[in-house]
N, CA, C, O and CB atoms as a CASP TS submission, in Angstrom:
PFRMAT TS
TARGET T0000
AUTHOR 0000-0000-0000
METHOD Language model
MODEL 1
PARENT N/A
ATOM      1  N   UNK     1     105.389  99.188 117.040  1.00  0.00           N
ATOM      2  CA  UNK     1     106.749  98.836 116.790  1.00  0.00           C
ATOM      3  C   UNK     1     106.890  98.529 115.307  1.00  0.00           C
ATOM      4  O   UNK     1     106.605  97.403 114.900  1.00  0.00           O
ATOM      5  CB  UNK     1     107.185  97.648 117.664  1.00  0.00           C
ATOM      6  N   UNK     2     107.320  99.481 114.477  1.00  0.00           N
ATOM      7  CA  UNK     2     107.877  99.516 113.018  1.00  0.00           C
ATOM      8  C   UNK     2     108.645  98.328 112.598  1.00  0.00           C
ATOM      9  O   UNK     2     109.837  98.274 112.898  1.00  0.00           O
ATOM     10  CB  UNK     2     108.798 100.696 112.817  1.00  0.00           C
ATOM     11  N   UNK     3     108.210  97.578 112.080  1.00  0.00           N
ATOM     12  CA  UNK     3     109.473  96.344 111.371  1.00  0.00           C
ATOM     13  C   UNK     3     109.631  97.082 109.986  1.00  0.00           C
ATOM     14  O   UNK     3     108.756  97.396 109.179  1.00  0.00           O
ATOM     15  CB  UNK     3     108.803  94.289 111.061  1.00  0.00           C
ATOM     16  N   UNK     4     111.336  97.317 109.927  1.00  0.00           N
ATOM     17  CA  UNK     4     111.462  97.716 108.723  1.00  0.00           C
ATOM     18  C   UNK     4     112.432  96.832 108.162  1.00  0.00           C
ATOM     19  O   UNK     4     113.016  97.236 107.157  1.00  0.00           O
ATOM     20  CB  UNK     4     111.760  99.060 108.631  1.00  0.00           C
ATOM     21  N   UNK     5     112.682  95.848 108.557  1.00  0.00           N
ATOM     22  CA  UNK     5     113.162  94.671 107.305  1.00  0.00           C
ATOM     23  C   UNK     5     113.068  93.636 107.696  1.00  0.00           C
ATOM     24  O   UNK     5     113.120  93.521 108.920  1.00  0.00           O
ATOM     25  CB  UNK     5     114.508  94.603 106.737  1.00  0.00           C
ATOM     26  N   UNK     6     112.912  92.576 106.985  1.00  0.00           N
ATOM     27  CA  UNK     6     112.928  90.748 107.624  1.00  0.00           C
ATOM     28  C   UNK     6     113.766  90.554 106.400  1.00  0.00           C
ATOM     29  O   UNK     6     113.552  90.733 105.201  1.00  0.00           O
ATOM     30  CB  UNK     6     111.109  89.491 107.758  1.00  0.00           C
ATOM     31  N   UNK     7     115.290  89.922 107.433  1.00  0.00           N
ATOM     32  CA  UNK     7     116.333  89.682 107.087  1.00  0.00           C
ATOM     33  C   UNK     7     116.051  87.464 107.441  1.00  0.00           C
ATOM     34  O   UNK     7     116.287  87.008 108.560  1.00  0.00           O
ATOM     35  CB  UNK     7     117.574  90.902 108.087  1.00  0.00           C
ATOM     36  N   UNK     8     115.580  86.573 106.310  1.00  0.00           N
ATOM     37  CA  UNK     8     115.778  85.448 106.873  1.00  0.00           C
ATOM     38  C   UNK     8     114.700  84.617 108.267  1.00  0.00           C
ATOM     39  O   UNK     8     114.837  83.812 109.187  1.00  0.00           O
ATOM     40  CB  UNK     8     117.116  85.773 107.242  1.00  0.00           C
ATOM     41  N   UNK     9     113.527  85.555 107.566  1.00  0.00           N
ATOM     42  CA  UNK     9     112.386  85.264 108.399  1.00  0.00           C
ATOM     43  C   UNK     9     112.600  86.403 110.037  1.00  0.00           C
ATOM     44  O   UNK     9     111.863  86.589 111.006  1.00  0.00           O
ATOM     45  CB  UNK     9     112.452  83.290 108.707  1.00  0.00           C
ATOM     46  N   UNK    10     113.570  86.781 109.765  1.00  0.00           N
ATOM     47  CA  UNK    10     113.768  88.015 111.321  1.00  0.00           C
ATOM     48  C   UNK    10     113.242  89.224 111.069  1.00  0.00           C
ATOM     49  O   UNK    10     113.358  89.756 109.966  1.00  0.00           O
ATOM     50  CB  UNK    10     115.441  88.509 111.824  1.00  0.00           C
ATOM     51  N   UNK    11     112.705  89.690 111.928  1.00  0.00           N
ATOM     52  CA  UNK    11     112.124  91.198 111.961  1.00  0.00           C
ATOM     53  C   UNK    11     112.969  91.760 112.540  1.00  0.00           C
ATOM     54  O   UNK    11     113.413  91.423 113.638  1.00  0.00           O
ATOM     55  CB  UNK    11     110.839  91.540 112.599  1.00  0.00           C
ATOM     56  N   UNK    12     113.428  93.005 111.669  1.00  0.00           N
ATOM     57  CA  UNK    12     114.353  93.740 112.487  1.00  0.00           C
ATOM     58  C   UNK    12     113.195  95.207 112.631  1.00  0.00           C
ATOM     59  O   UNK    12     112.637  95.826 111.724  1.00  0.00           O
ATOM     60  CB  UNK    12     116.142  93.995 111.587  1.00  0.00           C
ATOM     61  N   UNK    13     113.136  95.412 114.109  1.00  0.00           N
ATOM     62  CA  UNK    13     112.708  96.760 114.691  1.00  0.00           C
ATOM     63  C   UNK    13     113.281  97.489 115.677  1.00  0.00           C
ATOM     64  O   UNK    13     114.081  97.247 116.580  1.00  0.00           O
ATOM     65  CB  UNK    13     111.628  96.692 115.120  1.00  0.00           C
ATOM     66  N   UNK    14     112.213  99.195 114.992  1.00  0.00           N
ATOM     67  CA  UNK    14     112.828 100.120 116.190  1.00  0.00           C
ATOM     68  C   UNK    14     111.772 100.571 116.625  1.00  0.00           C
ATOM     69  O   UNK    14     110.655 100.537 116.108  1.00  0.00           O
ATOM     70  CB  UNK    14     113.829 101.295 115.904  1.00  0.00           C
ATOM     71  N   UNK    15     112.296 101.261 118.158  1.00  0.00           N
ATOM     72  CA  UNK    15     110.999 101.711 118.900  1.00  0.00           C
ATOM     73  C   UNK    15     111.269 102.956 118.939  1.00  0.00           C
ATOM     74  O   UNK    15     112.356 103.518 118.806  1.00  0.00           O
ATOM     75  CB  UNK    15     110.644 101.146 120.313  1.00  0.00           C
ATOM     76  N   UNK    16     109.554 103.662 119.254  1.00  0.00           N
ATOM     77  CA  UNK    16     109.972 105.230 119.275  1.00  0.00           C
ATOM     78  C   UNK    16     110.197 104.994 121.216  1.00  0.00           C
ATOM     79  O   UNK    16     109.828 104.039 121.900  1.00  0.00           O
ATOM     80  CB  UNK    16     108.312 106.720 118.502  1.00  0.00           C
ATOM     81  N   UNK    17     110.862 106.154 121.610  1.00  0.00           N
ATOM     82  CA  UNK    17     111.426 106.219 122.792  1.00  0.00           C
ATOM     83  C   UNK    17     111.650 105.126 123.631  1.00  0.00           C
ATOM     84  O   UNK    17     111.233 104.910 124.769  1.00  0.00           O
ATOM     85  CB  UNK    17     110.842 106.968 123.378  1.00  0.00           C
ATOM     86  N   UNK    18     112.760 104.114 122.501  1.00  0.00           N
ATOM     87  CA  UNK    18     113.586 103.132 123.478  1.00  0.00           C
ATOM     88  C   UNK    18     114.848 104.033 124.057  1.00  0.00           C
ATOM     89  O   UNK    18     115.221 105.172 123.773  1.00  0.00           O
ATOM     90  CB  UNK    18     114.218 101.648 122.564  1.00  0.00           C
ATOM     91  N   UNK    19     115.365 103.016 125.017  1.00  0.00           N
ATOM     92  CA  UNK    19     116.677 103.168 125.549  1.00  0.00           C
ATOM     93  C   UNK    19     117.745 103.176 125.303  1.00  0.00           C
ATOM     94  O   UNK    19     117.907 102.071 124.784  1.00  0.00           O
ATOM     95  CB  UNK    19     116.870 102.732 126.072  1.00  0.00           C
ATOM     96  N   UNK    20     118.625 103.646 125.303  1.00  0.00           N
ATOM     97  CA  UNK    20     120.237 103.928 124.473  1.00  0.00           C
ATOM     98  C   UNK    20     120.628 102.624 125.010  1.00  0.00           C
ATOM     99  O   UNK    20     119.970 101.776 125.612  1.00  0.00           O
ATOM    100  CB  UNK    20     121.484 105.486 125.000  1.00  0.00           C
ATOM    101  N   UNK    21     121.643 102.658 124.712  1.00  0.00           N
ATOM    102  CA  UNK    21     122.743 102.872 123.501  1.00  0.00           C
ATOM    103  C   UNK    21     121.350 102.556 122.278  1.00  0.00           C
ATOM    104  O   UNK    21     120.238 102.048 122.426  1.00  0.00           O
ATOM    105  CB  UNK    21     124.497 101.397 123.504  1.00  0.00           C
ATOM    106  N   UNK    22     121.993 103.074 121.203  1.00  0.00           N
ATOM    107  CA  UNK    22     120.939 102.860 119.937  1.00  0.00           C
ATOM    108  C   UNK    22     121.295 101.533 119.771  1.00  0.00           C
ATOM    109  O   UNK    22     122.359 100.927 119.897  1.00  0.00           O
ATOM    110  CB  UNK    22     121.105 103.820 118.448  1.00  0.00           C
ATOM    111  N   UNK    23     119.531 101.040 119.284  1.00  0.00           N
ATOM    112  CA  UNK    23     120.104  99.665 118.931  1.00  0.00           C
ATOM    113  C   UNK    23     118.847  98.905 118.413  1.00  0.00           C
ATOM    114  O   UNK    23     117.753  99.438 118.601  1.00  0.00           O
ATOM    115  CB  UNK    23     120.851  98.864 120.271  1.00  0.00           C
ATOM    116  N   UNK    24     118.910  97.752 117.803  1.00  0.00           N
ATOM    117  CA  UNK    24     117.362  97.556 117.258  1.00  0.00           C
ATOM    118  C   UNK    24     117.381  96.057 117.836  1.00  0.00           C
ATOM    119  O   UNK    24     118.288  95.325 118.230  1.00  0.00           O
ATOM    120  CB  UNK    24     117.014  97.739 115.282  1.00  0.00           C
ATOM    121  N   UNK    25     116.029  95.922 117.720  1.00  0.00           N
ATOM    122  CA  UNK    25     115.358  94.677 117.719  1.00  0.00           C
ATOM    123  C   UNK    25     115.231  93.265 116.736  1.00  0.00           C
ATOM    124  O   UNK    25     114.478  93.351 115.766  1.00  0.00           O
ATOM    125  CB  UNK    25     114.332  95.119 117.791  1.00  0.00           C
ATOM    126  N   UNK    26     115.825  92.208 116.931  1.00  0.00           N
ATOM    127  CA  UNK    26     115.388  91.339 115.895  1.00  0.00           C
ATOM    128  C   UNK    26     114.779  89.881 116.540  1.00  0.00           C
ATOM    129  O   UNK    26     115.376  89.067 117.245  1.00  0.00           O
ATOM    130  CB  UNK    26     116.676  91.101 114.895  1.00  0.00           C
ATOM    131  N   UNK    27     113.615  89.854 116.127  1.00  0.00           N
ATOM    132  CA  UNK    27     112.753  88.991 116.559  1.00  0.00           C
ATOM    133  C   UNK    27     111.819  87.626 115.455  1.00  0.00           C
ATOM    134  O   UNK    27     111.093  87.644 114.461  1.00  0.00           O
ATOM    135  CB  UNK    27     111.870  90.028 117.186  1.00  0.00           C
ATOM    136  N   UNK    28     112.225  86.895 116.104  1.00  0.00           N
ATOM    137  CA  UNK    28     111.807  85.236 115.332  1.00  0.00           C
ATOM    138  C   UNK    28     111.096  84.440 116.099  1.00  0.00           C
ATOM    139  O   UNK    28     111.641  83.872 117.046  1.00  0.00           O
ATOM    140  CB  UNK    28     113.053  84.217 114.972  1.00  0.00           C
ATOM    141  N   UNK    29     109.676  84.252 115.805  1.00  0.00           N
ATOM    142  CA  UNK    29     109.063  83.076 116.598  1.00  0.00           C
ATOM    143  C   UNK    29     109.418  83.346 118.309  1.00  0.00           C
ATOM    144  O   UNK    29     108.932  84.372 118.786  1.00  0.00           O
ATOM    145  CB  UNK    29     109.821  81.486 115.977  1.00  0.00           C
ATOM    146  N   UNK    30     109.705  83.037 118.628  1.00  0.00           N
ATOM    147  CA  UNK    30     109.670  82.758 120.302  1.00  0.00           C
ATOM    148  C   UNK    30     111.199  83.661 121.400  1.00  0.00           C
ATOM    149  O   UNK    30     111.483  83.751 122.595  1.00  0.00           O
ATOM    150  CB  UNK    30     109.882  80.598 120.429  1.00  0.00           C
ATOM    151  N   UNK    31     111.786  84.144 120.089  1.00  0.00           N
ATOM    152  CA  UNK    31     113.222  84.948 120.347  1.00  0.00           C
ATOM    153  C   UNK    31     113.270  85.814 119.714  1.00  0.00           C
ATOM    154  O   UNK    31     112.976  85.948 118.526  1.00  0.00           O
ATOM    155  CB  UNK    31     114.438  84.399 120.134  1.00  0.00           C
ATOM    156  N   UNK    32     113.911  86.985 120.946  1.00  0.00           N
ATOM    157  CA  UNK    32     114.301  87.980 120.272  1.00  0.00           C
ATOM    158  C   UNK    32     115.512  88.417 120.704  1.00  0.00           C
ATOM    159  O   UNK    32     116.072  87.690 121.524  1.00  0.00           O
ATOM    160  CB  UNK    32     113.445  88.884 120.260  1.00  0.00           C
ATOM    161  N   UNK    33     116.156  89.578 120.312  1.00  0.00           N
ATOM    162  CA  UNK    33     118.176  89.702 121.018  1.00  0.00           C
ATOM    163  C   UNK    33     117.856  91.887 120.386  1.00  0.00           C
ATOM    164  O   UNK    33     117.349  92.345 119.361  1.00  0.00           O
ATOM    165  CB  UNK    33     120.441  87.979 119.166  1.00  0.00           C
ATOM    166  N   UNK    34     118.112  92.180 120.908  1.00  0.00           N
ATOM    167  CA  UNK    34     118.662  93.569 121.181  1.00  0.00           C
ATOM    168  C   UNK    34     120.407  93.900 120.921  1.00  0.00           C
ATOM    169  O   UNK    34     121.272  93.874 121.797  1.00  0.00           O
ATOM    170  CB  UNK    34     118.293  93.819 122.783  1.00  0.00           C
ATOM    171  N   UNK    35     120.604  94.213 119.440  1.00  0.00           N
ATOM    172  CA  UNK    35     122.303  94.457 119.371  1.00  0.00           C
ATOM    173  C   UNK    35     122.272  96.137 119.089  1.00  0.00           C
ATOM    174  O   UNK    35     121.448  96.926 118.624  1.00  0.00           O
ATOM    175  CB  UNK    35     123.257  93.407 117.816  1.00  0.00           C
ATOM    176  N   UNK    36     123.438  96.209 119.556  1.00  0.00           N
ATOM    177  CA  UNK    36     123.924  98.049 119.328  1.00  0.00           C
ATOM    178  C   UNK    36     124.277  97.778 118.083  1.00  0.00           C
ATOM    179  O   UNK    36     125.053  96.965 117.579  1.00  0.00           O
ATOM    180  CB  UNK    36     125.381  98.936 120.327  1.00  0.00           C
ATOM    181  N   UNK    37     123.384  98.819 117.566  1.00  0.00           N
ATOM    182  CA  UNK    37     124.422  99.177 116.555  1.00  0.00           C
ATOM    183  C   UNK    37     125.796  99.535 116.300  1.00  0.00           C
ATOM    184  O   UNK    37     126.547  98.962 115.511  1.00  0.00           O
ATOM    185  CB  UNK    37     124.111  99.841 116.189  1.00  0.00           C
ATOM    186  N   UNK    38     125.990 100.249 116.825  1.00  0.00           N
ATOM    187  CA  UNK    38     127.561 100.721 116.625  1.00  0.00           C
ATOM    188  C   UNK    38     128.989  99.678 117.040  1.00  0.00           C
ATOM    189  O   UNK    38     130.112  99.804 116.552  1.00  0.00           O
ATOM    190  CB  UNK    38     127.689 102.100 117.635  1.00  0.00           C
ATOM    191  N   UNK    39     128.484  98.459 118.259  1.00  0.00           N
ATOM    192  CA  UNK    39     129.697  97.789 118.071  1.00  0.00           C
ATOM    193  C   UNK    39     128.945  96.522 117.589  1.00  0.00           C
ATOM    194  O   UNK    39     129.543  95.476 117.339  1.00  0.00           O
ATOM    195  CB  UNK    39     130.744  97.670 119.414  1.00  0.00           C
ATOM    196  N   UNK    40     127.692  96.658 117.480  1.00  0.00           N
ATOM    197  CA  UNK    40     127.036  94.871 117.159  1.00  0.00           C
ATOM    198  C   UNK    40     126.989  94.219 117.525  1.00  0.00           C
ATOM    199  O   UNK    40     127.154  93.147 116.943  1.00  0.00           O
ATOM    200  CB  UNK    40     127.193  94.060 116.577  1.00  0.00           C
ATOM    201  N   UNK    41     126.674  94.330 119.049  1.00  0.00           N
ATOM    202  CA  UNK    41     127.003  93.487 120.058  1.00  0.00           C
ATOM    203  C   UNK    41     125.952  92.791 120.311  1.00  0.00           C
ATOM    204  O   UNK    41     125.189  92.888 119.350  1.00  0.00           O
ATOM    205  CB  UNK    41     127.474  94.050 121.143  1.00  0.00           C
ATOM    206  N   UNK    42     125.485  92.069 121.209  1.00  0.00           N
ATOM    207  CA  UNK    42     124.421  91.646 121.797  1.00  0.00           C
ATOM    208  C   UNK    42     123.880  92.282 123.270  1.00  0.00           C
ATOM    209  O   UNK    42     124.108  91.660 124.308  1.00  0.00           O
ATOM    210  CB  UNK    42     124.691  90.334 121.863  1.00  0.00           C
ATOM    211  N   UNK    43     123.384  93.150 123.281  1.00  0.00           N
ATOM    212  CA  UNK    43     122.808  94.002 124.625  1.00  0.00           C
ATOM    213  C   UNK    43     122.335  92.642 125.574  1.00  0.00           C
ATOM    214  O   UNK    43     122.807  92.130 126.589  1.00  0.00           O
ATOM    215  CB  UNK    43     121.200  95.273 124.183  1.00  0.00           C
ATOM    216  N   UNK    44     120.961  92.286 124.557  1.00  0.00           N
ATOM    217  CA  UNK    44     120.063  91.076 125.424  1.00  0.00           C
ATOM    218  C   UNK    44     119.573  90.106 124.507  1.00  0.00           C
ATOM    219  O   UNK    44     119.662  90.105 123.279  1.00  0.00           O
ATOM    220  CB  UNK    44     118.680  91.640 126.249  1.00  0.00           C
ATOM    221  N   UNK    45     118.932  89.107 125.433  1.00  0.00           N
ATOM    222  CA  UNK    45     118.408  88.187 124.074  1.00  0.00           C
ATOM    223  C   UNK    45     119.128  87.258 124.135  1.00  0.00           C
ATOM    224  O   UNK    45     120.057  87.004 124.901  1.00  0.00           O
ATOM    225  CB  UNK    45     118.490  88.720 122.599  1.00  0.00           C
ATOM    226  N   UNK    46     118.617  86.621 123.147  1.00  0.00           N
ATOM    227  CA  UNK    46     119.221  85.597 122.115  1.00  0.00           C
ATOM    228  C   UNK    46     118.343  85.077 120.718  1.00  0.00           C
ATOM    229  O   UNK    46     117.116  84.987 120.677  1.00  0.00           O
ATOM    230  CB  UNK    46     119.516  84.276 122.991  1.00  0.00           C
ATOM    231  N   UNK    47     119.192  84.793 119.701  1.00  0.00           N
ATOM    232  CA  UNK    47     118.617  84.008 118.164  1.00  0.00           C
ATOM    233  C   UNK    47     119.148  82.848 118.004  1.00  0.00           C
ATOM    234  O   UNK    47     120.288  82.486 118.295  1.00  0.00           O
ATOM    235  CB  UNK    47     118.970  84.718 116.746  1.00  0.00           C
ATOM    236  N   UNK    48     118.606  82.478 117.704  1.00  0.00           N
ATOM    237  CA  UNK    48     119.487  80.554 117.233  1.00  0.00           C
ATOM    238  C   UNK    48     120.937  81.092 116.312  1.00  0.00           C
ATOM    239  O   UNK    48     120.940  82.033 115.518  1.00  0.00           O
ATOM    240  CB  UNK    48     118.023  79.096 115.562  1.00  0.00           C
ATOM    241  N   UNK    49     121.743  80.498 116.551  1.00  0.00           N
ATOM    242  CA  UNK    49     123.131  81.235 116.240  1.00  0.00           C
ATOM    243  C   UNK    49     123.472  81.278 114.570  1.00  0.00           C
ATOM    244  O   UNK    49     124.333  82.078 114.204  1.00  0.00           O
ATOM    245  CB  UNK    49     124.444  80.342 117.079  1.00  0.00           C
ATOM    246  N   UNK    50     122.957  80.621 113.795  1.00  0.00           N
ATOM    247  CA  UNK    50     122.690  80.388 112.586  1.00  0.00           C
ATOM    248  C   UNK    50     121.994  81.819 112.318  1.00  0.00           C
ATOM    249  O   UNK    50     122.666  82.547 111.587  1.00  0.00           O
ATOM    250  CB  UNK    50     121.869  79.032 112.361  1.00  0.00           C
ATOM    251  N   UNK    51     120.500  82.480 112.876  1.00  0.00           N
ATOM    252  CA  UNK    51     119.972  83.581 112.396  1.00  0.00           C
ATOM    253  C   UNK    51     120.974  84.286 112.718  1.00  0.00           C
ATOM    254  O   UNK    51     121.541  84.735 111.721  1.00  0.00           O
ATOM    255  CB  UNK    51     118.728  84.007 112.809  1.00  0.00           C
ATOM    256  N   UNK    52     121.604  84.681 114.032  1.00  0.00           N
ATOM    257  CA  UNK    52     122.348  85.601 114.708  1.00  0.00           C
ATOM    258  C   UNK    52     123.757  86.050 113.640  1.00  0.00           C
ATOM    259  O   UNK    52     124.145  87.131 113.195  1.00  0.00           O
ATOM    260  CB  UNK    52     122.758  84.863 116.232  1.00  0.00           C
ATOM    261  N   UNK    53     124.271  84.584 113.507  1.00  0.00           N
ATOM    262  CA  UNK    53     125.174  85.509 112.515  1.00  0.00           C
ATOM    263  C   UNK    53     124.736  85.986 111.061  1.00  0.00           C
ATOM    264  O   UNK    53     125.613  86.532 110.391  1.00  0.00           O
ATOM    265  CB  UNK    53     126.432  84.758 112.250  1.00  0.00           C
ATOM    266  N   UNK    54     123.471  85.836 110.506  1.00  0.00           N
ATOM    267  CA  UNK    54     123.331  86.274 109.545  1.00  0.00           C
ATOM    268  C   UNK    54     122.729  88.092 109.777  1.00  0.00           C
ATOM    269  O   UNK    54     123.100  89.162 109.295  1.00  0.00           O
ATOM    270  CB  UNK    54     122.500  85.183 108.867  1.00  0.00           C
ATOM    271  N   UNK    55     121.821  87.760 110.604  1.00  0.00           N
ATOM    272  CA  UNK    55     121.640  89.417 111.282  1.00  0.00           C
ATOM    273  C   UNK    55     123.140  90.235 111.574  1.00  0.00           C
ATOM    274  O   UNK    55     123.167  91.454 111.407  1.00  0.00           O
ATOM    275  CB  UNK    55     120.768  89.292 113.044  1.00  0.00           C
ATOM    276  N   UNK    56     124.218  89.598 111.958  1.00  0.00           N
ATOM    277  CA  UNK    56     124.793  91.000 112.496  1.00  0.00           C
ATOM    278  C   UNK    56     125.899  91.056 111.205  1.00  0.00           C
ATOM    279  O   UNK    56     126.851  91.837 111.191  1.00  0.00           O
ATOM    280  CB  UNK    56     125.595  90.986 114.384  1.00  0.00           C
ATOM    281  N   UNK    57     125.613  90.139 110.184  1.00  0.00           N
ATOM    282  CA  UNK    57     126.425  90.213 109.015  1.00  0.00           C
ATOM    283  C   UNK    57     125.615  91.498 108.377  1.00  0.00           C
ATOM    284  O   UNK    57     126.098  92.582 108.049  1.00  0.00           O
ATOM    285  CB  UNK    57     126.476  88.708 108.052  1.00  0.00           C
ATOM    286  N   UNK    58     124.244  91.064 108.296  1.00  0.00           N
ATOM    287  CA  UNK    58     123.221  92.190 107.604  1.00  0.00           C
ATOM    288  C   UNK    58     123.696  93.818 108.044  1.00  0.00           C
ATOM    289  O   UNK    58     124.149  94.744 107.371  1.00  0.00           O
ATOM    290  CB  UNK    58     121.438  91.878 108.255  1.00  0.00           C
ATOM    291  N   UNK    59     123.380  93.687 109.412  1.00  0.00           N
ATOM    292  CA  UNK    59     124.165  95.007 109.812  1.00  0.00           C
ATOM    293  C   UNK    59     124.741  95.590 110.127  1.00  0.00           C
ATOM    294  O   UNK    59     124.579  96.748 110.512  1.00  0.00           O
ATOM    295  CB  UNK    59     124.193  95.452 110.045  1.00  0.00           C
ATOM    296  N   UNK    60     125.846  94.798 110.046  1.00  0.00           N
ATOM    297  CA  UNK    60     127.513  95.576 109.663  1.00  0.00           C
ATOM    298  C   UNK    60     127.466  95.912 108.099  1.00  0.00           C
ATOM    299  O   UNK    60     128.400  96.595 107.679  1.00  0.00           O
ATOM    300  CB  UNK    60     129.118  94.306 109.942  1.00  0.00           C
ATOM    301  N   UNK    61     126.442  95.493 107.156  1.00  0.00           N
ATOM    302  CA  UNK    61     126.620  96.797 106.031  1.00  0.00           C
ATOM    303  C   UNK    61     125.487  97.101 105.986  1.00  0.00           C
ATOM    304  O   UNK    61     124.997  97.076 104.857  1.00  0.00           O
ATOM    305  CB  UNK    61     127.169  96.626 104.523  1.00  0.00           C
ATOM    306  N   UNK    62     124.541  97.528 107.182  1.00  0.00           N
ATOM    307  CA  UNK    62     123.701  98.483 106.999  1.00  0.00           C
ATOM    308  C   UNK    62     123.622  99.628 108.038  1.00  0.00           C
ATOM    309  O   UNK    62     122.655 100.316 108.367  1.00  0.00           O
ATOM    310  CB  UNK    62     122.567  97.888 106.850  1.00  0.00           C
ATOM    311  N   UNK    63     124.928  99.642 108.469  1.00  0.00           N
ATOM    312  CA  UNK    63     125.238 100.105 109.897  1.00  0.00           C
ATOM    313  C   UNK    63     124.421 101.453 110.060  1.00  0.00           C
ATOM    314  O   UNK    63     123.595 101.657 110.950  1.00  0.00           O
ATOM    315  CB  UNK    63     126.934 100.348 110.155  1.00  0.00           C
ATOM    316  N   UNK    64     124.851 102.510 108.869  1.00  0.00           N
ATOM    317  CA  UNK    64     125.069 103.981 108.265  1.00  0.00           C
ATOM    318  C   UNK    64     123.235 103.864 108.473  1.00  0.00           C
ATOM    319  O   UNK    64     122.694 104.334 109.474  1.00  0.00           O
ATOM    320  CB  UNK    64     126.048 104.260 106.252  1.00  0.00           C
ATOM    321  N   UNK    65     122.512 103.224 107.449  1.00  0.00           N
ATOM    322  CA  UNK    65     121.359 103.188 107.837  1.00  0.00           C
ATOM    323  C   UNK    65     120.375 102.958 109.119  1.00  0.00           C
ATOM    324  O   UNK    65     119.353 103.638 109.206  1.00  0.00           O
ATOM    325  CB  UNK    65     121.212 102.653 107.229  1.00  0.00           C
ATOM    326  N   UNK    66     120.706 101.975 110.127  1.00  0.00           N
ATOM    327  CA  UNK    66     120.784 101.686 110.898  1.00  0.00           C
ATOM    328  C   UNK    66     120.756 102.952 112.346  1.00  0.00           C
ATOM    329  O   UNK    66     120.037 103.164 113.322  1.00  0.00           O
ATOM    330  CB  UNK    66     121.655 100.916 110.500  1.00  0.00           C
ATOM    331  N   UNK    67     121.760 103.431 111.854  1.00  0.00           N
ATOM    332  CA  UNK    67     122.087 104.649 112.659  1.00  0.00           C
ATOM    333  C   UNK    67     121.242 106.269 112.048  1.00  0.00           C
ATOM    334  O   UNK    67     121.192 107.312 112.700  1.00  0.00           O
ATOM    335  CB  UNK    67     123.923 104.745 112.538  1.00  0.00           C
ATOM    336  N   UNK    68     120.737 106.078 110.839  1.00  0.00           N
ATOM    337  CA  UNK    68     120.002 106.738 110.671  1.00  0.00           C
ATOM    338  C   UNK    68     118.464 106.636 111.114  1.00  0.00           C
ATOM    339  O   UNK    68     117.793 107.656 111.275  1.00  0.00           O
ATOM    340  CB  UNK    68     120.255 106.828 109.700  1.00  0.00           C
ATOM    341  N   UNK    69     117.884 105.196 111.325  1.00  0.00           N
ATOM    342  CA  UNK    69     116.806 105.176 111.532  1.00  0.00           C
ATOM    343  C   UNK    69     116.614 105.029 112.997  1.00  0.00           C
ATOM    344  O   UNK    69     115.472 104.815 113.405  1.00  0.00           O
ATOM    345  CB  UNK    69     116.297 104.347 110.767  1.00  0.00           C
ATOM    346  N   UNK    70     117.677 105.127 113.897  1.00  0.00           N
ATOM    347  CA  UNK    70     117.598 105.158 115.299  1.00  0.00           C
ATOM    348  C   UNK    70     117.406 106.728 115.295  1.00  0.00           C
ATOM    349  O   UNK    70     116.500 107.132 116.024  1.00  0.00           O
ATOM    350  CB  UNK    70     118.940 104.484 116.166  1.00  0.00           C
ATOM    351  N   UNK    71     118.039 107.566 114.666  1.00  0.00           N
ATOM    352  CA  UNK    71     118.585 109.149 114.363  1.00  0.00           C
ATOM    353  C   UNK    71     116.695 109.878 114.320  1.00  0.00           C
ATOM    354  O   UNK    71     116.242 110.749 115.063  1.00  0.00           O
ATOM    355  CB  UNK    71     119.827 109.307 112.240  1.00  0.00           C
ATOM    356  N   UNK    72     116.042 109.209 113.307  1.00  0.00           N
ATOM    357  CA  UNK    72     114.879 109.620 112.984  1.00  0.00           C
ATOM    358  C   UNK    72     113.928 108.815 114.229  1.00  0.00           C
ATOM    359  O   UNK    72     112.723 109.036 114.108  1.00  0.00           O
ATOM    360  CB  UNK    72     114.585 109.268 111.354  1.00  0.00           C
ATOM    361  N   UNK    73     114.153 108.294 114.908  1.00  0.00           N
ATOM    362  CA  UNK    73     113.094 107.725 116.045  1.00  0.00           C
ATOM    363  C   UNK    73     112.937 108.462 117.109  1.00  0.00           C
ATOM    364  O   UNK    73     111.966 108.728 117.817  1.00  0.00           O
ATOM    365  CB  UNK    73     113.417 106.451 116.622  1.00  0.00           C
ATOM    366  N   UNK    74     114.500 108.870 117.116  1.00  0.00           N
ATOM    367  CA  UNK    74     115.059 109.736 118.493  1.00  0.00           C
ATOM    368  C   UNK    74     114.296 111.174 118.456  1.00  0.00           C
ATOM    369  O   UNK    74     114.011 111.802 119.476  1.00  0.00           O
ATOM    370  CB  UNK    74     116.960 110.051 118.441  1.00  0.00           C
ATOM    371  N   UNK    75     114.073 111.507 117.421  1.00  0.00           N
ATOM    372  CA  UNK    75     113.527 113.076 116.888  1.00  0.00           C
ATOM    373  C   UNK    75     112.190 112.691 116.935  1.00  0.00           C
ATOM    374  O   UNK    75     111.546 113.252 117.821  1.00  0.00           O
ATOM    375  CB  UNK    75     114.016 113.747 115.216  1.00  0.00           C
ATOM    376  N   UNK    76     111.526 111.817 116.170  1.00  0.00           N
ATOM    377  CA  UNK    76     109.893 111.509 116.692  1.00  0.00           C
ATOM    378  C   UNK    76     109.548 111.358 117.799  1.00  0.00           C
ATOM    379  O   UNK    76     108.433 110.856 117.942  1.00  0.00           O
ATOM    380  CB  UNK    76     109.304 110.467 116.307  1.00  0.00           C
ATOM    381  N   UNK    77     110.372 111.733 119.089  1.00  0.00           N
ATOM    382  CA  UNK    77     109.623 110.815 120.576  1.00  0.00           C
ATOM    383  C   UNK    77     108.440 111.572 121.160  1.00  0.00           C
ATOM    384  O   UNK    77     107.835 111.119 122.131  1.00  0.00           O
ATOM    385  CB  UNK    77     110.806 110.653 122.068  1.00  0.00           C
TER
END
């Protein structure tokens, strides 16, 4: 499982042949939460709400990327 950024001590990852909707992983110590990309939601999970809104601030402007590196996972499976 690729961590390609720690946003605030969070690992944000993607997996090769996860499950749609696209969406990544961000994981801290003892929690982790699963948001779509595309509406930024919260699939599953949870983060202490303090990380949480700084993660989905992060990627609402890294959306474009975001959706590219789900794009390139989907093609590696």
């Amino acid at each position: 499982m690729p961590t390609y950024y720690t946003i605030d001590g969070v690992k944000i990852q993607l997996f090769f042949n996860d499950h749609v909707p696209p969406h990544f992983h961000a994981v801290i110590a003892e929690h982790q939460v699963l948001i779509v990309i595309d509406s930024l939601e919260v699939l599953e999970g949870s983060l202490p709400k303090s990380k949480l809104k700084k993660i989905v601030k992060w990627a609402k402007e890294n959306q474009e990327e975001l959706k590219e590196l789900w794009e390139l996972h989907r093609k590696n499976e």
